[in-house]
C-alpha positions, 0 to 999 in steps of 0.5 A: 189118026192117033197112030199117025201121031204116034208114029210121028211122034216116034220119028221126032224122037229119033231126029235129034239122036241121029243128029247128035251122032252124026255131030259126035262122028264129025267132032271125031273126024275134026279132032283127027285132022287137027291132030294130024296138022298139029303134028305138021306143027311139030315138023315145022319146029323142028325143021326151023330149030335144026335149021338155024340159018333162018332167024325169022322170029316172026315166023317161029311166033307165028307158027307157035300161035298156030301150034297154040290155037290147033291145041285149043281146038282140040282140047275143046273137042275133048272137053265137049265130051266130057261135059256131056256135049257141051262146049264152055264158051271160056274155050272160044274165049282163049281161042279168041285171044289166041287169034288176036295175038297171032294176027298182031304180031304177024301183021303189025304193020298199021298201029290203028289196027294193032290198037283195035286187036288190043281192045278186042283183046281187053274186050275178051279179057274182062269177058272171061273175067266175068265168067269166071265171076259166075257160078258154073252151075246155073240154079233151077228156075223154080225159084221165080215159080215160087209165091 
């Protein structure tokens, strides 16, 4: 029975291993693909510029943002794996705000929802203005064990 449990407990120790590689393999192929779109970004703005007989400013925006936002996902990638696997929740903010811009000038049609998005703008804003009141570090939590 105890070798039962030793072997189950070697296996248990090995499934968060596999999985976390599994993640990285994937985070890698993601990054590959956004990489790839992001240069199809590239094109566009360059087609749009050479062009010149389209002045569709909403679309040129439009296709900034979605330059901006493949950037971001990216660089979040990046940062995962510096920080050790780990993804800094002020990367989704930026991405958040990002979105919102983007879904306001391109669709701006009804103010009732311009209006939302620019609250759930402000909403962002002041949430990653309290991260960044915070310490990066979080203390141990021996403190409250202390009598």
């Amino acid at each position: 029975m105890v070798k039962i449990k030793q072997n189950f407990s070697i296996i248990l120790c090995y499934i968060p291993k596999i999985l976390q590689l599994f993640l990285n393999i994937s985070l890698v192929f993601l990054g590959i693909i956004l990489s790839i779109l992001l240069v199809k970004e590239l094109i566009i703005f360059i087609q749009i510029l050479i062009g010149g007989g389209n002045n569709d400013f909403k679309l040129f925006l439009a296709n900034i943002l979605i330059f901006f936002l493949y950037f971001e996902f990216i660089s979040m990638i990046v940062k995962y794996f510096k920080e050790e696997y780990h993804f800094p929740i002020r990367y989704f903010i930026y991405i958040g705000i990002t979105a919102m811009i983007r879904i306001i000038i391109v669709d701006h049609d009804h103010p009732e929802n311009s209006l939302f998005y620019a609250i759930i703008i402000l909403i962002l804003i002041i949430g990653y203005f309290i991260i960044n009141l915070t310490p990066r570090e979080r203390p141990d939590s021996t403190w409250m064990n202390k009598k």
